[in-house]
N, C-alpha and C positions, 0 to 999 in steps of 0.2 A: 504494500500500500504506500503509496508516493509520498501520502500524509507523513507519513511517520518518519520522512529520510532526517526530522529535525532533532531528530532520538539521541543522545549523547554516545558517541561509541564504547562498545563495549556494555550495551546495556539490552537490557530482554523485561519485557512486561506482559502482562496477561490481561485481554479483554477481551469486550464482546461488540458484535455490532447491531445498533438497533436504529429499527426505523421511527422517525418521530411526526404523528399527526398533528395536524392542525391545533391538538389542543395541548401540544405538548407533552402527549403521552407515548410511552409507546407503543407501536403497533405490530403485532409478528404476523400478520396478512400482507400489510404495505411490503414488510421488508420479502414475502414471499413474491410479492406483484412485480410482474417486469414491467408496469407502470411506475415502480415508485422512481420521482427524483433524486438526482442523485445528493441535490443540498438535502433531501430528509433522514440522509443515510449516515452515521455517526459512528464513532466508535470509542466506546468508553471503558476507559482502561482504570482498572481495581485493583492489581496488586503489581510489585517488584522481584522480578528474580533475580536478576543481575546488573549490576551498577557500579561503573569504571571495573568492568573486568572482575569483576567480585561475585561470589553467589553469595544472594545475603536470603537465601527462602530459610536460614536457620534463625533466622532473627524474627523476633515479638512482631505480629501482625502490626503495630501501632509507630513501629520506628521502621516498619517498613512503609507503610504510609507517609510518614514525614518525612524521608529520601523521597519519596513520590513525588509531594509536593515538591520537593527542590529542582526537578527537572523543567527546562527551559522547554516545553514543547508546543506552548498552545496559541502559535501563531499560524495555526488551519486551526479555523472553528469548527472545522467536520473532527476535533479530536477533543475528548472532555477526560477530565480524572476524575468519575465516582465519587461523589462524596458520601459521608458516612454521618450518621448520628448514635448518639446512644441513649435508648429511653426501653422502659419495662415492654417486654414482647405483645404487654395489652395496647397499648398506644399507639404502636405500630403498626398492628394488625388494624386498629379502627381507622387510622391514618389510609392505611395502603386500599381499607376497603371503600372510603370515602371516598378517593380517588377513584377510583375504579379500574386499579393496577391490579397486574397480572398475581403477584405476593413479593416476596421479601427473600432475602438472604440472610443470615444471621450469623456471624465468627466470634470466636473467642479472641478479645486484645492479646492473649498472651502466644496465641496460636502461631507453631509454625506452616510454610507453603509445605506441601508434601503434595508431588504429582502424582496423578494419577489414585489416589487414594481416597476412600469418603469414609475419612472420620469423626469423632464424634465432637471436633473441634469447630465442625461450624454444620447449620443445617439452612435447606430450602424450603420455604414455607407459600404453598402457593394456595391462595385464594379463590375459590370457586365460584358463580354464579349458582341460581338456580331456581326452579319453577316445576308447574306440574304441566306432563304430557300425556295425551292419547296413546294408548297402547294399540297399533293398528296392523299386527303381525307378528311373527319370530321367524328364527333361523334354529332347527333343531339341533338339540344338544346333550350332553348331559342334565339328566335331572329334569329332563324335557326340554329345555330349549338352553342355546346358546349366546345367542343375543336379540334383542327386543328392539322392533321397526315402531318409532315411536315420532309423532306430530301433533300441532296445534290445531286449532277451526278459524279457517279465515272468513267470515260468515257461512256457508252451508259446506266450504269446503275444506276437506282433508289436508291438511300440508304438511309430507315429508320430511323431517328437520336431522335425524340419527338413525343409526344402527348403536345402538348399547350394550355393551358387551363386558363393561367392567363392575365394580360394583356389590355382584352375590357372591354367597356361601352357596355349600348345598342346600341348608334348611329355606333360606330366602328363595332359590331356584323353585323347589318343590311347592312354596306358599305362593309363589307368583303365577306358576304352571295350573297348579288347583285351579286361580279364578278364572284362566282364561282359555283351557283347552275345552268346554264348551260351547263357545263363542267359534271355532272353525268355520269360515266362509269360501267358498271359490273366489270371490273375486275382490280386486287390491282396492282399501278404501278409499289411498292416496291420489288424490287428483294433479299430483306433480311426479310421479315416477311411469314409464322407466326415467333415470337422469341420462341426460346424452350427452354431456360433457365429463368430462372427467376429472375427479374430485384432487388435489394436492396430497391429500391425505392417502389416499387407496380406500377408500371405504364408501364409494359410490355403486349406487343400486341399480345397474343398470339391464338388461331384459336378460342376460345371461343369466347374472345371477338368481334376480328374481323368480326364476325358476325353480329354486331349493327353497325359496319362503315358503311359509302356511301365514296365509291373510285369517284377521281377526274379526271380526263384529267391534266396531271404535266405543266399547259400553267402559272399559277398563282404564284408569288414569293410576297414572304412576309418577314420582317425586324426582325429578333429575337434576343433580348435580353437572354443570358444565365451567368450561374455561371461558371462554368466550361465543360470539355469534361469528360465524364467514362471512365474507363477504356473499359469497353465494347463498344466504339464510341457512346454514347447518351450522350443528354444534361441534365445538371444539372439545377432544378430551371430555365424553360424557362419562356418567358413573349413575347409578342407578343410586335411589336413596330411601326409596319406600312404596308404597300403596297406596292411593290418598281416595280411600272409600269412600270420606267424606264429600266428594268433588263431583259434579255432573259432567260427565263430557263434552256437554256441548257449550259450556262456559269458560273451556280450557283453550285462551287464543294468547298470542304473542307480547309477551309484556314488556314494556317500557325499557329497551335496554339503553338507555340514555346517551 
């Protein structure tokens, strides 16, 4: 990256690169999009491995950060150094969700760099969305099904949003299969599949595979946890989170993702 030729020799840093929307947040769709520009593209650098020829990943998170700051680099504003706060892991979480950030990182001050290793000196704490969906299919599986084809009502109709597949145990499998292996229909209640583009993810439902579904009767609503929404209207990283018996299906439509 050309940015970085301003790097002091002999020095190695570790970052990431994120795309940043309109509202200053980031976006990991943008930076998927061969639309995104290239001034929204960034790259922000978090920690120090080597400086003037030194490896210093054995030194305290916190005097590695303060070598950070002493490096001359930030004459491309496509390059940021991470900054860091410290406050109790409630504050943060309300913080990141108020935002409406992806989650959080979390290190220990005293921690050293250790590549390639995930231990228990810093963790990643990511922030979910989430709502209730129409349960409008499965993919069979263990314990009777494998993952759950699940959508909103856009007034009378059906709309495709995931394939679910993370989530159960076996007892959950079992208590979810009970309510809706009943409900068996020939025909898909989705009024948006088969998809005829193809998804970034791999996880597009397209007439191949819809072939191995069993379509539901849409009487079934279910609790999902997700990461974000696509651009395409599907969920990112969903996870299954309950049964929500209490809910009518046909009041279950697309909420406010702000």
């Amino acid at each position: 990256m050309e940015a970085l030729v301003d790097l002091p020799e002999g020095t190695v840093v570790d970052g990431e690169l994120v795309a940043i929307d309109d509202r200053g947040r980031p976006d990991f769709n943008l930076l998927q999009s061969f639309r995104a520009e290239a001034s929204r593209i960034h790259y922000y650098i978090f920690d120090l491995l080597r400086w003037n020829d030194r490896d210093v990943t054995g030194l305290p998170l916190i005097e590695r950060r303060e070598l950070l700051k002493s490096l001359v680099i930030i004459r491309d504003k496509r390059i940021r150094i991470s900054e860091y706060v410290e406050a109790t892991p409630q504050a943060l979480l309300s913080a990141v969700r108020e935002q409406g950030l992806e989650g959080i990182i979390g290190k220990q001050k005293d921690s050293h760099y250790q590549p390639g290793k995930r231990s228990g000196a810093w963790i990643k704490y990511r922030v979910n969305r989430g709502q209730e969906f129409v349960i409008g299919g499965y993919f069979p599986g263990p314990h009777g099904f494998d993952s759950l084809i699940v959508g909103y009502y856009d007034g009378d109709k059906l709309m495709y949003v995931a394939r679910t597949r993370n989530g159960f145990v076996p007892a959950s499998r079992r208590q979810v299969f009970s309510k809706v292996k009943h409900l068996v229909t020939p025909d898909c209640p989705f009024v948006n599949l088969p998809e005829t583009r193809r998804s970034r993810f791999g996880e597009e439902l397209n007439a191949e595979k819809m072939k191995k579904a069993v379509w539901l009767k849409p009487q079934t609503v279910a609790q999902i946890e997700f990461l974000e929404w696509t651009e395409g209207d599907r969920l990112r990283h969903s996870k299954f989170a309950g049964l929500r018996e209490d809910k009518n299906p046909r009041t279950v439509v697309k909420e406010d993702v702000g």
